[in-house]
C-alpha positions as CSV (number, residue, x, y, z in Angstrom):
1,X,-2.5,31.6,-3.5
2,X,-2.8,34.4,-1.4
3,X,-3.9,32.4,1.8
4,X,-2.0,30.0,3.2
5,X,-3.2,26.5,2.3
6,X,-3.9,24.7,5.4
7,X,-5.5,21.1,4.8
8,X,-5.8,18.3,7.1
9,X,-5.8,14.4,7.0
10,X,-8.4,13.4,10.0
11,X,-8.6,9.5,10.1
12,X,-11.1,8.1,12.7
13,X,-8.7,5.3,14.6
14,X,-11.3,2.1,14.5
15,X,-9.0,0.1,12.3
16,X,-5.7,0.5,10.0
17,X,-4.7,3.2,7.9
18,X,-6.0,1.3,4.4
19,X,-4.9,2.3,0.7
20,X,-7.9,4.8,0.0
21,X,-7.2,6.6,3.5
22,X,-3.2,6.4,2.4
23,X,-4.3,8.3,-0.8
24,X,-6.3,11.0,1.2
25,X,-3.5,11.7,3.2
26,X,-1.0,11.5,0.1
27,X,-3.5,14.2,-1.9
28,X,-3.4,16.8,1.3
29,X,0.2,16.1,1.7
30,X,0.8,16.9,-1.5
31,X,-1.5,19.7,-2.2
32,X,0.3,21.4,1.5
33,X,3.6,20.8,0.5
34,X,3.3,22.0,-3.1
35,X,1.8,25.7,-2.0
36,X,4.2,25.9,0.9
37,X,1.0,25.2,3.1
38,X,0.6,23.4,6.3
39,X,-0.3,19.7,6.5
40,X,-2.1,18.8,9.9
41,X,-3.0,15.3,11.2
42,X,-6.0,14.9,13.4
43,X,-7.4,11.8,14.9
44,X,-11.1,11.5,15.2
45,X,-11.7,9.3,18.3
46,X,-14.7,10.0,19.3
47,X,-16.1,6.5,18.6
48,X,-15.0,5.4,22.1
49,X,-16.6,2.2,21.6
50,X,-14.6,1.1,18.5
51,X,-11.2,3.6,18.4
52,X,-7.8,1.7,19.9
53,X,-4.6,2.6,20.9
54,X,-3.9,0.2,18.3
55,X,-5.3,1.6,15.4
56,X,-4.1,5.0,16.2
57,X,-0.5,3.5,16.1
58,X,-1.6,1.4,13.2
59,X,-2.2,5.1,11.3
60,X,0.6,7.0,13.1
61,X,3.0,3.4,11.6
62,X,1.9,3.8,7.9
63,X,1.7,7.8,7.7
64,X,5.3,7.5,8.8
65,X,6.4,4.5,6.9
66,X,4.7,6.3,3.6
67,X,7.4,9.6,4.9
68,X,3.8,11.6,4.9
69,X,5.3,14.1,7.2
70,X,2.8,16.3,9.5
71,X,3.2,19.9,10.3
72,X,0.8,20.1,13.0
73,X,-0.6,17.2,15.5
74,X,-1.5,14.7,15.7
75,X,-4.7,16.3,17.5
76,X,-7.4,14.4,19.5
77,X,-10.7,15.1,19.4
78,X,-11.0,13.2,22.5
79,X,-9.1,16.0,24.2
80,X,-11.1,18.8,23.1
81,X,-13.8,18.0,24.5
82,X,-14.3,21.2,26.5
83,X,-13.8,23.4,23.4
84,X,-16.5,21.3,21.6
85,X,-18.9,22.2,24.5
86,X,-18.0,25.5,24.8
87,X,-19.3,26.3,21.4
88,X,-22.8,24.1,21.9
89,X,-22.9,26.5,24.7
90,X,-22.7,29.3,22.4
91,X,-25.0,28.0,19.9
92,X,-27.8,27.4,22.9
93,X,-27.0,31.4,23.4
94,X,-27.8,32.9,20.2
95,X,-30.3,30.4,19.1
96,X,-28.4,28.3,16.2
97,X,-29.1,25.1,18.1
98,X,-31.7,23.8,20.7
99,X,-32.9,21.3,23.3
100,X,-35.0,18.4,21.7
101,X,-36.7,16.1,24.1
102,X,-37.7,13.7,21.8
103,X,-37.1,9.9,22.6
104,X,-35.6,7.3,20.7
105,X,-38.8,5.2,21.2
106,X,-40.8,8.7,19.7
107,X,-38.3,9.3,16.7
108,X,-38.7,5.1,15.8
109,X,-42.2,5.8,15.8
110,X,-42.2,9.0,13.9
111,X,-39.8,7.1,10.9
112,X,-41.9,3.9,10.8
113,X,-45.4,6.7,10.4
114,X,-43.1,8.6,7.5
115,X,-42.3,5.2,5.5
116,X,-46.2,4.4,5.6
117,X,-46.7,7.5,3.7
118,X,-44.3,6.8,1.6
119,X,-42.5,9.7,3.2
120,X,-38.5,10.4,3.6
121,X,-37.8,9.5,7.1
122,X,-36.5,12.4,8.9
123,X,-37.2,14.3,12.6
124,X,-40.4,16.7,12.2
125,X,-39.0,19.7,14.2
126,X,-41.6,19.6,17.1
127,X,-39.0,20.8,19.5
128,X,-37.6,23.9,17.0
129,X,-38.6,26.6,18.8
130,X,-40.3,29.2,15.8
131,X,-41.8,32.6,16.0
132,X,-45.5,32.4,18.0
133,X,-44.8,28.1,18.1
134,X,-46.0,27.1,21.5
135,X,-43.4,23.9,22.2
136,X,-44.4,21.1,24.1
137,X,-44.0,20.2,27.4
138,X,-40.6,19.1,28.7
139,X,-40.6,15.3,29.7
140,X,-39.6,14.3,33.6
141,X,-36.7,12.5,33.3
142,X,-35.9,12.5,29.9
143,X,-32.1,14.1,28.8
144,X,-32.1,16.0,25.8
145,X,-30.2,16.3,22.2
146,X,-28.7,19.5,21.3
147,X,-29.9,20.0,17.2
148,X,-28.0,22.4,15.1
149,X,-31.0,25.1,13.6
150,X,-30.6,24.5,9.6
151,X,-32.0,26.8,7.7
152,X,-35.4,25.8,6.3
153,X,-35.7,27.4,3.1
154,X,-33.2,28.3,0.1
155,X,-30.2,25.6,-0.3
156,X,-26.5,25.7,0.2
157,X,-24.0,24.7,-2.5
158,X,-20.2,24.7,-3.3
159,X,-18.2,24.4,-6.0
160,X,-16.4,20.8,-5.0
161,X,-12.7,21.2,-6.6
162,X,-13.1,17.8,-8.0
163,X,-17.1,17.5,-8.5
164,X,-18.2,21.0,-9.6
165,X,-21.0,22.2,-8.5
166,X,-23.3,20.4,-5.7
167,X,-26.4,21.8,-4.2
168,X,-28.9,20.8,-1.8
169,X,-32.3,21.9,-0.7
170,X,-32.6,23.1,3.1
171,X,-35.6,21.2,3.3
172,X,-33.5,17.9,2.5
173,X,-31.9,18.7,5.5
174,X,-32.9,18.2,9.1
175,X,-32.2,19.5,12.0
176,X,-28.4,17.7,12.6
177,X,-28.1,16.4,16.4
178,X,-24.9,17.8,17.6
179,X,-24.8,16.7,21.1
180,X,-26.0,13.3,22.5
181,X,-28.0,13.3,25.3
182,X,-24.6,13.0,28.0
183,X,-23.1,16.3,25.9
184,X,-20.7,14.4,24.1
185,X,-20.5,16.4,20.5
186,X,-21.3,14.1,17.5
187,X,-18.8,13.5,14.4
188,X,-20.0,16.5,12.3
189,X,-19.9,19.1,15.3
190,X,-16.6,18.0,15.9
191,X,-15.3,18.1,12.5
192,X,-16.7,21.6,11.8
193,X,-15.4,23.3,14.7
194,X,-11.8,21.1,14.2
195,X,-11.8,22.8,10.9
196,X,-12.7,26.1,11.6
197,X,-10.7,26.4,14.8
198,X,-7.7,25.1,12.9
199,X,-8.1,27.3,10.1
200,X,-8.4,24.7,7.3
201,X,-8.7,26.3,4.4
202,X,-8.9,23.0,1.7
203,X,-10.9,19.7,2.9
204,X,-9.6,17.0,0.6
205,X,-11.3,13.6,1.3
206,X,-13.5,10.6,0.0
207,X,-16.8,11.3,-1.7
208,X,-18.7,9.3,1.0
209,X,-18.4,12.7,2.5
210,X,-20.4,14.7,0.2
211,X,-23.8,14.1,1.9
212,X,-22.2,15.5,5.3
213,X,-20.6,18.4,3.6
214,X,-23.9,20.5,3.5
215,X,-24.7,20.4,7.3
216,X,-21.4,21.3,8.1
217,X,-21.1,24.3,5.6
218,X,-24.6,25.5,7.4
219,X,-23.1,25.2,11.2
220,X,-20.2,26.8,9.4
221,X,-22.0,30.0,8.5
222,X,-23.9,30.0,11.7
223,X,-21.0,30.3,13.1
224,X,-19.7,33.3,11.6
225,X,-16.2,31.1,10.4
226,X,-14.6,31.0,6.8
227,X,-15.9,28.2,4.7
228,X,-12.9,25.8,3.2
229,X,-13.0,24.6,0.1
230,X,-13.8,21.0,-0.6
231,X,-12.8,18.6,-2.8
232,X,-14.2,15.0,-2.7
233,X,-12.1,11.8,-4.2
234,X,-14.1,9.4,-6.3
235,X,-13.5,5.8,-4.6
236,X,-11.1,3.2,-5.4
237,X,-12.2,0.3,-7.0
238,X,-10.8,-3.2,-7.3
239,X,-8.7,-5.2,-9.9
240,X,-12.0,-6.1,-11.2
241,X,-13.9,-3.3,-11.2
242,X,-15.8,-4.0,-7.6
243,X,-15.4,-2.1,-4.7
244,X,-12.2,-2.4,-2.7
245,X,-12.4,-4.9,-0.3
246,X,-9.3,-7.2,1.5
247,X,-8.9,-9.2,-1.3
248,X,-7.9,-6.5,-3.6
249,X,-5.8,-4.3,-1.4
250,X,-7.9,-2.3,1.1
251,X,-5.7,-4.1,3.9
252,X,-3.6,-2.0,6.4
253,X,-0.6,0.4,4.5
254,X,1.5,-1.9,6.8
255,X,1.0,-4.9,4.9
256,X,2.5,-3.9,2.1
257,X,6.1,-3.0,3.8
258,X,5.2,-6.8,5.0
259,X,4.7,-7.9,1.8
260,X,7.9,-6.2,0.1
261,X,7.0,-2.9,-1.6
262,X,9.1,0.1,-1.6
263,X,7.0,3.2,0.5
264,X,8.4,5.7,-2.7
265,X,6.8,3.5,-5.1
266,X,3.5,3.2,-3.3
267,X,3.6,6.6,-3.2
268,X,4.3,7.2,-6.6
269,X,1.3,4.7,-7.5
270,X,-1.3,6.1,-5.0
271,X,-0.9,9.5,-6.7
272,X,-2.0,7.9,-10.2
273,X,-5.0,6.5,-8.6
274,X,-7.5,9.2,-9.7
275,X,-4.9,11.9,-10.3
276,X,-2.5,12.8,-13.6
277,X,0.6,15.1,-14.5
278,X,0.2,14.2,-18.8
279,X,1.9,10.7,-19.5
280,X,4.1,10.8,-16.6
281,X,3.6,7.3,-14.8
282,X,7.2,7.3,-12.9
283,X,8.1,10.3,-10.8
284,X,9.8,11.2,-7.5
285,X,8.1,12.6,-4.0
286,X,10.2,15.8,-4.9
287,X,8.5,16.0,-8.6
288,X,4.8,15.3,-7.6
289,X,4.9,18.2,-4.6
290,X,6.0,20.0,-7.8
291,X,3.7,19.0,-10.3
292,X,0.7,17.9,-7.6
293,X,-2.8,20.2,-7.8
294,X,-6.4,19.2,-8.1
295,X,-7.6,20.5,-11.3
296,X,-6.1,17.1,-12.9
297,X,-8.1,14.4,-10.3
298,X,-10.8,12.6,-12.0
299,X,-14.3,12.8,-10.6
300,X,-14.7,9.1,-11.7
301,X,-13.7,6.2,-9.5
302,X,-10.0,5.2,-10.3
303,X,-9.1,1.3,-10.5
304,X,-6.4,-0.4,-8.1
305,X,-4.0,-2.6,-10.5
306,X,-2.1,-4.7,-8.8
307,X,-0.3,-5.8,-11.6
308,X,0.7,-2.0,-12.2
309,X,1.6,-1.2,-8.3
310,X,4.2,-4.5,-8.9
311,X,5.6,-2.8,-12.3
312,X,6.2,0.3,-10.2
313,X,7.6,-1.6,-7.4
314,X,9.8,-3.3,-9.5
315,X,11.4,-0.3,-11.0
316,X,12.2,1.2,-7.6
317,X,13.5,-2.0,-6.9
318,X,15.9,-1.9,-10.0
319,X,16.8,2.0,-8.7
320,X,17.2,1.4,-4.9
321,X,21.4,0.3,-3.6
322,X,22.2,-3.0,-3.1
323,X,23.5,-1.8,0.0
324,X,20.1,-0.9,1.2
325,X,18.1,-3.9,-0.8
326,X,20.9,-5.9,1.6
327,X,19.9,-4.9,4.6
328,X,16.4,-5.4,3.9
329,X,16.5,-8.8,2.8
330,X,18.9,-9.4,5.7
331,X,16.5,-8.5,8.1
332,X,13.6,-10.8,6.0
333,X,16.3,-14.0,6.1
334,X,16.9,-13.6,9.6
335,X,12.9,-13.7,10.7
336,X,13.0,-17.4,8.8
337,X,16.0,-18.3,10.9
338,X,18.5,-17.7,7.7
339,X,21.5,-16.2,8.7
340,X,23.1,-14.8,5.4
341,X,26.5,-14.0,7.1
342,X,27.4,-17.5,6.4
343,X,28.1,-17.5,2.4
344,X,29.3,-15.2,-0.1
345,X,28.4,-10.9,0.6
346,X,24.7,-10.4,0.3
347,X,24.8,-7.6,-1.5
348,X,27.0,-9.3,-4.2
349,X,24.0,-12.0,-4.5
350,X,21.2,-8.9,-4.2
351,X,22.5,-7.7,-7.5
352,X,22.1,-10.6,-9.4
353,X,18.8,-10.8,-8.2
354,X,17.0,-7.4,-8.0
355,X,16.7,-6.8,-12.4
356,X,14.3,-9.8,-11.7
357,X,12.1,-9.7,-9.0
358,X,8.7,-7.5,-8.4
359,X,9.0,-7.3,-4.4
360,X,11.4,-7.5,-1.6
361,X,9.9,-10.2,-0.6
362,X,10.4,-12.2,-3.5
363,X,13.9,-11.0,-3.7
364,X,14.4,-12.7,-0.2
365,X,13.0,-16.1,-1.8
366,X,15.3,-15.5,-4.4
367,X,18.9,-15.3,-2.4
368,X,17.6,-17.6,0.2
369,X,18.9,-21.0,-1.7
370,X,22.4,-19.3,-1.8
371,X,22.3,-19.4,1.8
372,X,20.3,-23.1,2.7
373,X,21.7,-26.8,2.7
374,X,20.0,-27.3,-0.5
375,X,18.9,-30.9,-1.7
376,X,17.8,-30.9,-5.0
377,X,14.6,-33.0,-5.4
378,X,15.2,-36.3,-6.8
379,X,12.9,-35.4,-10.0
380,X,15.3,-32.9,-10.6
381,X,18.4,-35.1,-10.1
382,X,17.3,-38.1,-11.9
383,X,16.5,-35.7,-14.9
384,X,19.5,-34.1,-15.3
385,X,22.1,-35.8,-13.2
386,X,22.9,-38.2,-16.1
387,X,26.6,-39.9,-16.5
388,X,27.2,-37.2,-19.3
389,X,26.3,-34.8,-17.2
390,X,28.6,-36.0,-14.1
391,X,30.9,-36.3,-16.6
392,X,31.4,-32.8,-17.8
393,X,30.6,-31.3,-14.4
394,X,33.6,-33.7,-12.5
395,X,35.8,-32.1,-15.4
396,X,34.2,-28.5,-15.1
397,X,34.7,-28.7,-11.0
398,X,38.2,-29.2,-11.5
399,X,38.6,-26.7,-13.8
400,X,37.3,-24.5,-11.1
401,X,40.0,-25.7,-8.7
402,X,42.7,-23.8,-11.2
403,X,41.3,-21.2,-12.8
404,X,41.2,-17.6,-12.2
405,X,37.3,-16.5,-10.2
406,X,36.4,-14.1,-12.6
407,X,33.5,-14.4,-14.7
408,X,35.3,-14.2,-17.6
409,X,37.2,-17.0,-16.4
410,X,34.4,-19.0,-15.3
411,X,32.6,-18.5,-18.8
412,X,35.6,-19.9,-20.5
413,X,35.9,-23.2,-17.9
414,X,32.3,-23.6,-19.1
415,X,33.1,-23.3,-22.7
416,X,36.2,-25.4,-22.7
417,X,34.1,-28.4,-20.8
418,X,31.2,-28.3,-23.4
419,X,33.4,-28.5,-26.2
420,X,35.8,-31.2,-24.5
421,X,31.7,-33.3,-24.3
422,X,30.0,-32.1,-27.5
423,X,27.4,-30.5,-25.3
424,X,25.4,-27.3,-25.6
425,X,24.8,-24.8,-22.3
426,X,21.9,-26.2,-21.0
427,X,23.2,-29.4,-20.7
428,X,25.7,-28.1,-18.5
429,X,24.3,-25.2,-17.0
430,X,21.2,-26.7,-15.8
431,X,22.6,-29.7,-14.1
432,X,25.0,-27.2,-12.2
433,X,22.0,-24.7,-11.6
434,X,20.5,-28.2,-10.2
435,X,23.0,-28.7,-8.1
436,X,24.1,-25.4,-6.5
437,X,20.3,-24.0,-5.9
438,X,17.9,-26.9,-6.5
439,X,16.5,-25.2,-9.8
440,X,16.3,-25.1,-13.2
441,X,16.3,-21.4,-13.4
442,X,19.2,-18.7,-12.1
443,X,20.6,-15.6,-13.4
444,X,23.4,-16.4,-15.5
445,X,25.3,-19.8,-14.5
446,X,29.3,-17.9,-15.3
447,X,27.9,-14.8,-12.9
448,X,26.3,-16.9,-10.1
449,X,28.9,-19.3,-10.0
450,X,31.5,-16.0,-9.4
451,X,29.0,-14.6,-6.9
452,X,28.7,-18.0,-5.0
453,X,32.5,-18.6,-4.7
454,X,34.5,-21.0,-5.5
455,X,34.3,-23.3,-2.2
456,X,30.8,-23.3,-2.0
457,X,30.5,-24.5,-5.6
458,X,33.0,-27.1,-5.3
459,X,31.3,-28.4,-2.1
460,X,27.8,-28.4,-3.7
461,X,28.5,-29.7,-6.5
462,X,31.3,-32.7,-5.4
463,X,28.4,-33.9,-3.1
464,X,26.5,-35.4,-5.9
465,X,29.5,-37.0,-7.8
């Protein structure tokens, strides 16, 4: 492209950065970074009433957390407020936008007459001032709007990278208020001169858009600036086919560091959510800035799957060092008051783990026994914990006094103590996988046993002897 690609991610702060926003950002991000464009993050807080400090660290938190890096920003529209009125002001001067007097009370009344007829409720134009139109008389005491002066007649379309071609008819469009009665500049004022004074040249962002898109394209031309192209993302539905809500995974990006995913493999599912490279499914940040464009996003709506997201999750899981895994689960333990310094190396115990676990977080619930004063229930001990049992464990604990601690070593103490009983692994294993964790079910009994060390295995088992 002979332009440089300049696209924006421009979240209005009134709550958390959720997973369809997260994919915005992710498709501008990567659309930037794969043309060697700029990526800019602007914060639309104009909704003084309803943006927070919070939320805005809420989105700053998960565009970080998600490595979405930024180029330019973040900008406030809060603090451009001058600019905003500054080109209102020009508008007013060449005639693209006007004063209109009309009242709340008058436009109510004007809607509620339109539905009667069976008419589309929309403002009538009384104060659009029109060649020989006598306008009426200004109201004492009543503050006007500023409306933007659409075109009536012909229609303005695009060619949406993701929708092909939309049109609408002028006449579907009224005359847009783009200053409230106090001069503050509503949402699609401020948007349009965002864009054009930071020279966006691609708008990538949800389909509830589409029906502002017009109006803005029309202020656009009044205003003599370049028209960026659009492209508007089909929405995300849930695991069952419903719009996302909470329960499916519309909750803050946050909440899934909480709940134990890796950011690269929310990443790598976010960009399969509407958007293909052939049959790839896994691939790194580095290969989707590569591969990444928007001839290949489907204008349908894509479906979350959670059960896919965990899949992903589970293979970066399997990828990631213990090292790192480690210190994750670490810092999980030590916010439920276990301190994993006290037992064998965590990252010894990570290994054995992570091949079987979908999350972080379950891979904290899997260690944490290793690290507890575990008392097996009595329904597990008074199934397994029979005199044969105790019997080839009291000889299998002493063979674990003497041996070598290798694996190899421990496999063969296991071996030597079912043939001495005329028992079969599970008879042994599970009893000592009773014992030592309080379950059934472990990674291999020779491996974990190693891992665990020999005291701790001696003293966990010899207490139920």
């Amino acid at each position: 492209m002979t332009t440089q690609i300049r696209t924006r991610f421009a979240p209005s702060p009134t709550g958390f950065l959720h997973i369809g926003g997260a994919r915005t950002a992710l498709f501008s991000w990567a659309f930037a970074r794969r043309h060697g464009g700029q990526f800019i993050l602007r914060v639309e807080d104009t909704d003084v009433a309803r943006s927070t400090p919070e939320a805005v660290q809420a989105i700053i938190d998960g565009m970080k957390w998600l490595e979405l890096d930024w180029d330019e920003g973040p900008f406030y529209q809060m603090q451009r407020m001058d600019r905003y009125k500054e080109v209102v002001a020009q508008m007013l001067a060449s005639g693209a936008a006007y004063y209109c007097y009309t009242t709340p009370e008058e436009l109510d009344a004007l809607r509620e007459a339109q539905r009667g007829r069976g008419e589309k409720p929309r403002y009538d134009g009384r104060w659009r001032p029109e060649a020989g139109k006598t306008l009426p008389t200004q109201p004492a005491g009543v503050k006007p709007v500023v409306r933007f002066r659409n075109p009536a007649e012909g229609s303005v379309h695009w060619v949406d990278l993701v929708k092909g071609r939309i049109e609408f008819a002028n006449s579907e469009l009224d005359d847009l208020i783009i200053a409230r009665p106090d001069g503050t500049p509503t949402y699609n004022f401020c948007v349009v001169v965002d864009d054009w004074d930071m020279q966006i040249t691609h708008v990538i962002r949800g389909d509830d858009h589409v029906n502002n898109t017009p109006r803005q394209i029309n202020i656009l031309r009044a205003l003599g600036a370049d028209v960026p192209q659009y492209a508007h993302l089909s929405m995300i539905l849930g695991d069952d086919g419903q719009k996302l809500s909470k329960r499916h995974g519309a909750v803050s990006v946050m909440q899934y560091s909480d709940d134990g995913y890796l950011p690269d493999a929310v990443i790598n599912y976010l960009a399969r959510l509407g958007w293909s490279h052939g049959d790839d499914e896994v691939f790194s940040r580095e290969q989707l800035t590569e591969w990444f464009d928007l001839d290949h996003i489907t204008p349908s709506a894509a479906q979350f799957n959670t059960e896919k997201l965990n899949w992903l999750n589970a293979h970066y899981i399997k990828q990631t060092p213990d090292a790192v895994l480690a210190a994750d689960a670490a810092n999980r333990l030590a916010h439920r008051g276990v301190n994993p310094e006290q037992g064998p190396a965590l990252e010894t115990v990570i290994a054995l783990y992570k091949d079987r676990i979908a999350t972080l977080v379950e891979l904290a619930d899997a260690v944490e026994p290793v690290y507890l004063d575990i008392r097996p229930s009595d329904e597990l001990l008074g199934q397994h914990m029979t005199e044969t049992s105790k019997a080839a464990l009291a000889e299998l604990i002493e063979a674990f006094g003497n041996c070598e601690w290798s694996r190899e070593a421990i496999s063969a103490a296991i071996k030597a103590v079912m043939k001495n009983h005329g028992l079969k692994m599970p008879q042994v294993a599970i009893p000592l996988r009773v014992l030592l964790l309080g379950m059934t079910q472990t990674p291999a009994i020779d491996a974990l046993v190693e891992v665990m060390g020999r005291e701790l295995v001696t003293r966990r088992v010899r207490a139920y002897l």
